[in-house]
Steps between C-alpha positions, in 0.01 A plus 500: 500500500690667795385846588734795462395821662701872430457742784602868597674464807695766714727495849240304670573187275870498531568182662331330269682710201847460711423115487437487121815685438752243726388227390506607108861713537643206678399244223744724199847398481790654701581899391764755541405682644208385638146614465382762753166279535647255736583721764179663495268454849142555561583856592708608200233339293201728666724790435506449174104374432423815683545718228297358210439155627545159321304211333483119637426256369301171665470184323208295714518715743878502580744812430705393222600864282597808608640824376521836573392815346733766471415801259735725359446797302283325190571108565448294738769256657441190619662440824576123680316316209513157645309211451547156710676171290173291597292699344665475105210394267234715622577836340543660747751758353345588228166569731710725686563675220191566349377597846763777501328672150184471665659708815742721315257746346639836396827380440637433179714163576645268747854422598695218646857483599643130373845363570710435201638202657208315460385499071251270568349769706502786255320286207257422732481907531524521163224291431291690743519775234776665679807684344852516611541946513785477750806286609731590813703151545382322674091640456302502220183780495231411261179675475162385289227717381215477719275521141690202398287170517652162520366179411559134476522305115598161612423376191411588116147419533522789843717722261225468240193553769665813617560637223144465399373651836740758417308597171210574707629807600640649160355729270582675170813690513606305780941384480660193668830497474624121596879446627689179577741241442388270177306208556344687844121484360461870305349301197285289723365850670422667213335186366248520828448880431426434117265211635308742756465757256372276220729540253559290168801339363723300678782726766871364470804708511549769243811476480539479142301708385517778787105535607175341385168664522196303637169617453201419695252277438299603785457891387747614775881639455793302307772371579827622414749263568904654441825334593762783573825255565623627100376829524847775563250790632228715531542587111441126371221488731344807382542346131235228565256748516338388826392813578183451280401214650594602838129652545332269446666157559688382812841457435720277669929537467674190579874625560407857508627617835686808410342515158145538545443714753478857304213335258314647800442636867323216652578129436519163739840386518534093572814411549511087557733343708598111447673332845837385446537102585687561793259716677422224766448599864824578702321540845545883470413853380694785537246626755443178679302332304485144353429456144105405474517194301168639263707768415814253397280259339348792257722533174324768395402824689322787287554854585266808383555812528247784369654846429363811401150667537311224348523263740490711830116383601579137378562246759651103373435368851360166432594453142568196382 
Protein backbone atom coordinates (compact mmCIF):
# COMPACT_ATOMS: atom_id res chain seq x y z
CA UNK A 1 0.00 0.00 0.00
CA UNK A 2 1.60 3.38 -1.06
CA UNK A 3 2.48 5.68 1.76
CA UNK A 4 0.77 9.04 2.10
CA UNK A 5 2.30 11.47 4.51
CA UNK A 6 0.35 15.12 5.67
CA UNK A 7 2.79 17.75 6.78
CA UNK A 8 2.78 21.43 8.19
CA UNK A 9 4.80 23.24 5.89
CA UNK A 10 5.53 27.10 5.65
CA UNK A 11 7.65 29.58 3.07
CA UNK A 12 10.53 27.31 3.20
CA UNK A 13 8.58 24.52 1.25
CA UNK A 14 7.23 26.64 -1.47
CA UNK A 15 8.75 25.22 -4.46
CA UNK A 16 7.63 22.17 -3.74
CA UNK A 17 3.92 23.64 -2.87
CA UNK A 18 4.32 26.02 -6.17
CA UNK A 19 4.99 22.64 -8.08
CA UNK A 20 1.91 20.81 -6.70
CA UNK A 21 -0.25 23.69 -7.59
CA UNK A 22 0.96 23.97 -11.66
CA UNK A 23 0.80 20.90 -12.33
CA UNK A 24 -2.85 20.30 -10.64
CA UNK A 25 -4.35 24.01 -11.93
CA UNK A 26 -3.05 23.23 -15.33
CA UNK A 27 -4.77 19.73 -15.53
CA UNK A 28 -8.79 21.64 -15.02
CA UNK A 29 -10.36 22.70 -18.11
CA UNK A 30 -10.03 26.18 -19.71
CA UNK A 31 -11.82 29.23 -17.41
CA UNK A 32 -12.91 32.74 -17.75
CA UNK A 33 -11.43 34.12 -16.28
CA UNK A 34 -8.78 32.17 -15.31
CA UNK A 35 -7.67 30.97 -11.95
CA UNK A 36 -5.21 33.22 -10.09
CA UNK A 37 -3.17 29.86 -9.23
CA UNK A 38 -1.43 29.69 -12.50
CA UNK A 39 0.31 32.78 -12.36
CA UNK A 40 1.48 32.23 -9.00
CA UNK A 41 5.66 31.90 -8.57
CA UNK A 42 7.71 30.59 -5.82
CA UNK A 43 7.75 34.06 -4.36
CA UNK A 44 4.04 34.90 -4.34
CA UNK A 45 3.55 31.47 -2.93
CA UNK A 46 6.09 32.16 0.24
CA UNK A 47 4.18 35.33 0.69
CA UNK A 48 1.31 33.78 1.19
CA UNK A 49 2.60 30.42 3.38
CA UNK A 50 4.19 33.04 5.48
CA UNK A 51 1.32 33.93 7.30
CA UNK A 52 -0.21 30.69 8.60
CA UNK A 53 1.59 28.22 6.47
CA UNK A 54 0.20 25.25 4.41
CA UNK A 55 -0.09 21.38 4.38
CA UNK A 56 1.65 18.93 1.66
CA UNK A 57 1.09 16.20 0.96
CA UNK A 58 3.82 13.25 -0.19
CA UNK A 59 2.74 10.05 -1.55
CA UNK A 60 6.17 7.70 -1.37
CA UNK A 61 8.01 10.32 -0.75
CA UNK A 62 7.05 12.69 -3.64
CA UNK A 63 4.99 16.11 -3.18
CA UNK A 64 1.74 15.40 -4.59
CA UNK A 65 -1.06 17.89 -2.37
CA UNK A 66 -0.88 21.13 -1.35
CA UNK A 67 -2.98 23.88 0.08
CA UNK A 68 -2.81 26.79 1.91
CA UNK A 69 -4.08 28.01 5.13
CA UNK A 70 -5.67 31.18 5.27
CA UNK A 71 -7.80 32.09 8.47
CA UNK A 72 -10.35 34.54 8.63
CA UNK A 73 -12.22 35.75 11.47
CA UNK A 74 -13.83 32.11 12.71
CA UNK A 75 -13.11 29.79 9.49
CA UNK A 76 -10.52 28.83 7.89
CA UNK A 77 -10.01 29.05 3.97
CA UNK A 78 -8.33 26.82 2.06
CA UNK A 79 -6.09 28.45 -0.34
CA UNK A 80 -4.37 26.69 -3.81
CA UNK A 81 -5.95 23.23 -2.91
CA UNK A 82 -4.31 21.26 -5.61
CA UNK A 83 -3.57 17.86 -5.99
CA UNK A 84 -1.51 16.29 -9.12
CA UNK A 85 -3.77 14.01 -11.95
CA UNK A 86 -1.22 11.00 -11.23
CA UNK A 87 -1.92 10.80 -8.03
CA UNK A 88 -6.14 10.05 -8.32
CA UNK A 89 -6.82 6.81 -6.32
CA UNK A 90 -4.82 7.43 -3.35
CA UNK A 91 -6.97 9.79 -1.30
CA UNK A 92 -5.15 12.14 -1.22
CA UNK A 93 -7.87 14.91 -0.96
CA UNK A 94 -9.71 13.73 1.45
CA UNK A 95 -6.26 13.27 3.66
CA UNK A 96 -5.79 16.79 3.13
CA UNK A 97 -8.76 17.42 4.56
CA UNK A 98 -8.83 15.68 7.59
CA UNK A 99 -5.32 17.01 8.18
CA UNK A 100 -6.79 20.53 8.10
CA UNK A 101 -9.36 19.60 11.37
CA UNK A 102 -6.46 18.26 12.99
CA UNK A 103 -4.60 21.86 12.37
CA UNK A 104 -7.56 24.16 12.57
CA UNK A 105 -8.16 24.12 16.30
CA UNK A 106 -10.09 27.02 17.77
CA UNK A 107 -11.92 27.68 14.81
CA UNK A 108 -15.30 26.75 14.27
CA UNK A 109 -15.17 25.66 10.34
CA UNK A 110 -13.33 25.62 7.16
CA UNK A 111 -13.92 27.32 3.86
CA UNK A 112 -13.16 26.80 0.25
CA UNK A 113 -13.82 28.99 -2.67
CA UNK A 114 -15.14 26.51 -5.75
CA UNK A 115 -15.88 27.63 -9.28
CA UNK A 116 -19.38 27.19 -10.40
CA UNK A 117 -18.25 26.28 -13.74
CA UNK A 118 -17.10 23.14 -12.76
CA UNK A 119 -20.42 20.93 -10.79
CA UNK A 120 -18.45 18.09 -10.68
CA UNK A 121 -16.27 20.05 -8.42
CA UNK A 122 -18.80 21.31 -5.92
CA UNK A 123 -20.36 17.63 -5.24
CA UNK A 124 -17.14 16.57 -4.64
CA UNK A 125 -17.25 19.65 -1.94
CA UNK A 126 -20.39 18.70 -1.08
CA UNK A 127 -19.54 15.36 -0.29
CA UNK A 128 -16.69 16.55 1.79
CA UNK A 129 -19.46 17.74 4.15
CA UNK A 130 -19.26 21.14 2.77
CA UNK A 131 -22.23 23.64 2.19
CA UNK A 132 -22.79 26.09 -0.52
CA UNK A 133 -23.38 29.71 2.05
CA UNK A 134 -22.38 32.02 -0.79
CA UNK A 135 -22.50 32.48 -4.66
CA UNK A 136 -20.84 35.57 -6.56
CA UNK A 137 -20.91 34.22 -10.39
CA UNK A 138 -18.64 32.87 -11.16
CA UNK A 139 -17.40 31.53 -7.23
CA UNK A 140 -19.03 29.43 -5.05
CA UNK A 141 -18.01 29.79 -0.95
CA UNK A 142 -18.85 26.78 1.02
CA UNK A 143 -17.87 26.25 4.51
CA UNK A 144 -18.13 22.76 6.73
CA UNK A 145 -18.24 22.46 10.41
CA UNK A 146 -15.01 21.54 11.71
CA UNK A 147 -17.25 19.15 14.41
CA UNK A 148 -18.64 17.57 11.39
CA UNK A 149 -17.17 13.98 10.73
CA UNK A 150 -17.27 12.34 7.40
CA UNK A 151 -17.10 8.87 6.51
CA UNK A 152 -17.15 6.35 3.78
CA UNK A 153 -20.44 3.58 3.39
CA UNK A 154 -19.48 1.98 0.19
CA UNK A 155 -21.75 -0.51 0.77
CA UNK A 156 -24.88 -1.75 2.99
CA UNK A 157 -22.94 -4.16 4.90
CA UNK A 158 -20.32 -0.61 5.70
CA UNK A 159 -23.66 1.36 6.23
CA UNK A 160 -24.73 -1.33 8.67
CA UNK A 161 -21.05 -1.62 10.49
CA UNK A 162 -21.09 2.06 11.03
CA UNK A 163 -23.99 2.41 12.22
CA UNK A 164 -23.28 -0.17 14.81
CA UNK A 165 -19.91 1.51 15.80
CA UNK A 166 -22.01 4.46 15.98
CA UNK A 167 -24.21 2.92 18.86
CA UNK A 168 -21.17 2.66 20.85
CA UNK A 169 -21.20 6.04 21.65
CA UNK A 170 -25.03 6.68 22.53
CA UNK A 171 -26.70 6.76 25.66
CA UNK A 172 -30.21 7.32 27.09
CA UNK A 173 -31.68 10.50 26.05
CA UNK A 174 -29.43 10.64 23.28
CA UNK A 175 -31.41 12.10 19.44
CA UNK A 176 -30.26 11.28 15.87
CA UNK A 177 -31.94 12.97 13.56
CA UNK A 178 -31.19 11.15 9.97
CA UNK A 179 -31.65 13.28 6.57
CA UNK A 180 -31.42 12.18 2.94
CA UNK A 181 -32.70 11.33 -0.30
CA UNK A 182 -34.81 7.80 -0.13
CA UNK A 183 -33.12 4.75 -0.79
CA UNK A 184 -29.59 6.57 0.61
CA UNK A 185 -29.15 3.86 3.58
CA UNK A 186 -31.15 5.72 6.78
CA UNK A 187 -32.95 2.29 7.38
CA UNK A 188 -29.78 0.34 6.95
CA UNK A 189 -28.07 2.86 9.73
CA UNK A 190 -30.49 2.64 12.13
CA UNK A 191 -30.59 -1.12 11.63
CA UNK A 192 -26.59 -1.13 12.68
CA UNK A 193 -27.42 1.18 15.70
CA UNK A 194 -30.43 -1.12 16.82
CA UNK A 195 -27.85 -4.08 16.27
CA UNK A 196 -25.01 -2.37 18.52
CA UNK A 197 -27.33 -1.53 21.09
CA UNK A 198 -29.00 -4.94 21.29
CA UNK A 199 -32.26 -4.30 20.58
CA UNK A 200 -35.23 -6.78 19.69
CA UNK A 201 -37.58 -6.85 16.86
CA UNK A 202 -36.74 -6.48 13.50
CA UNK A 203 -35.88 -2.26 12.24
CA UNK A 204 -37.61 -1.37 8.79
CA UNK A 205 -39.09 1.89 7.95
CA UNK A 206 -41.91 3.24 10.02
CA UNK A 207 -43.42 4.69 7.70
CA UNK A 208 -46.76 3.42 8.24
CA UNK A 209 -47.15 3.48 11.32
CA UNK A 210 -45.00 6.72 12.24
CA UNK A 211 -42.35 5.22 14.99
CA UNK A 212 -41.77 1.83 16.59
CA UNK A 213 -40.30 1.33 19.96
CA UNK A 214 -37.51 -1.31 20.48
CA UNK A 215 -36.61 -2.41 23.73
CA UNK A 216 -33.47 -3.94 24.81
CA UNK A 217 -32.67 -7.20 25.30
CA UNK A 218 -29.37 -6.47 26.65
CA UNK A 219 -30.65 -4.18 29.79
CA UNK A 220 -29.41 -0.96 28.03
CA UNK A 221 -31.66 2.00 26.34
CA UNK A 222 -34.43 1.40 23.48
CA UNK A 223 -34.77 2.20 20.49
CA UNK A 224 -37.11 4.59 19.18
CA UNK A 225 -37.32 4.42 15.69
CA UNK A 226 -39.80 7.57 13.95
CA UNK A 227 -40.21 8.43 10.32
CA UNK A 228 -41.04 12.26 10.09
CA UNK A 229 -41.60 12.43 6.00
CA UNK A 230 -45.85 12.60 7.02
CA UNK A 231 -45.48 14.48 9.97
CA UNK A 232 -46.76 18.68 9.11
CA UNK A 233 -44.83 19.98 12.42
CA UNK A 234 -43.60 20.23 15.67
CA UNK A 235 -47.36 19.67 16.97
CA UNK A 236 -47.82 16.07 15.31
CA UNK A 237 -44.51 15.30 16.62
CA UNK A 238 -45.24 16.32 20.03
CA UNK A 239 -48.53 14.04 19.71
CA UNK A 240 -46.47 10.78 19.67
CA UNK A 241 -45.55 11.38 22.97
CA UNK A 242 -41.80 10.85 22.53
CA UNK A 243 -41.00 12.89 25.13
CA UNK A 244 -41.51 9.99 27.66
CA UNK A 245 -39.40 7.85 26.11
CA UNK A 246 -36.92 10.37 25.20
CA UNK A 247 -35.07 9.66 28.71
CA UNK A 248 -34.54 6.80 28.55
CA UNK A 249 -34.35 5.35 24.99
CA UNK A 250 -32.26 6.63 22.05
CA UNK A 251 -34.28 7.93 19.51
CA UNK A 252 -33.48 8.07 16.05
CA UNK A 253 -35.70 10.58 13.32
CA UNK A 254 -35.40 9.49 9.86
CA UNK A 255 -36.65 12.69 7.84
CA UNK A 256 -36.59 14.90 10.79
CA UNK A 257 -34.30 17.71 9.75
CA UNK A 258 -36.28 20.70 10.66
CA UNK A 259 -38.65 18.70 12.80
CA UNK A 260 -36.73 17.21 15.46
CA UNK A 261 -34.48 19.45 16.58
CA UNK A 262 -36.55 21.29 19.57
CA UNK A 263 -37.25 17.58 21.19
CA UNK A 264 -33.93 18.78 22.67
CA UNK A 265 -30.56 20.84 22.99
CA UNK A 266 -28.11 18.29 22.00
CA UNK A 267 -28.58 15.69 19.22
CA UNK A 268 -26.14 14.14 16.26
CA UNK A 269 -27.34 15.20 13.04
CA UNK A 270 -26.37 12.59 9.98
CA UNK A 271 -27.21 13.81 7.03
CA UNK A 272 -26.27 10.98 4.12
CA UNK A 273 -25.25 11.84 0.89
CA UNK A 274 -25.71 9.25 -2.19
CA UNK A 275 -23.20 10.20 -5.44
CA UNK A 276 -25.03 10.97 -8.44
CA UNK A 277 -23.96 8.49 -11.51
CA UNK A 278 -22.24 11.05 -13.23
CA UNK A 279 -19.86 12.01 -10.58
CA UNK A 280 -16.83 10.49 -12.53
CA UNK A 281 -13.47 12.29 -12.49
CA UNK A 282 -13.19 15.39 -14.83
CA UNK A 283 -9.37 15.98 -14.21
CA UNK A 284 -10.29 19.00 -11.97
CA UNK A 285 -11.39 20.74 -8.74
CA UNK A 286 -12.25 24.08 -8.38
CA UNK A 287 -9.00 24.58 -6.43
CA UNK A 288 -6.78 22.50 -8.59
CA UNK A 289 -7.47 19.44 -7.74
CA UNK A 290 -8.29 16.13 -9.55
CA UNK A 291 -11.10 14.10 -8.38
CA UNK A 292 -9.49 11.13 -6.11
CA UNK A 293 -10.97 8.19 -7.68
CA UNK A 294 -11.79 6.56 -3.78
CA UNK A 295 -13.76 9.39 -3.29
CA UNK A 296 -15.78 8.86 -6.86
CA UNK A 297 -15.96 5.25 -6.42
CA UNK A 298 -17.80 5.74 -2.80
CA UNK A 299 -21.72 6.00 -3.30
CA UNK A 300 -22.20 6.66 -0.03
CA UNK A 301 -20.46 9.26 2.27
CA UNK A 302 -21.91 9.67 5.97
CA UNK A 303 -21.81 12.94 7.65
CA UNK A 304 -22.17 13.54 11.63
CA UNK A 305 -22.54 16.30 13.18
CA UNK A 306 -22.92 16.57 17.17
CA UNK A 307 -24.64 19.76 18.51
CA UNK A 308 -25.28 20.98 21.76
CA UNK A 309 -23.61 20.46 25.25
CA UNK A 310 -23.81 16.79 25.21
CA UNK A 311 -21.50 16.02 22.87
CA UNK A 312 -18.75 18.77 23.43
CA UNK A 313 -16.03 16.16 25.14
CA UNK A 314 -17.04 13.41 22.56
CA UNK A 315 -14.72 12.80 19.77
CA UNK A 316 -16.05 10.16 16.46
CA UNK A 317 -12.48 10.10 15.13
CA UNK A 318 -12.07 6.58 14.15
CA UNK A 319 -15.63 5.42 14.13
CA UNK A 320 -16.62 3.07 11.99
Amino acid sequence: MSDVQVVRVGPESAAQVLRVVQEAFAARPPLDPPADALSETEESIAALLTPHGGLLACLDGDPVGALVLDPVGNTVYLRRFGVVPSAQGHGIAGRLIDAVVDHAEGYDDVTVVAREELPRTIRFWDRQGFREIDRRSPLVEMRRPLRTAVFQAPTPDAMHALGRSLAGQLAPGDLIVLSGELGAGKTTLTQGIGAGLGVRGQITSPTFVIARVHPSLVDGPALVHVDAYRLGGMEELDDLDLDTDLDTAVTVVEWGEGLAEGLTDSRLEVRIVRAEADEVPDGSHSTGSPSDADDVLDPRRVEITPVGPRWHALSFRGLG
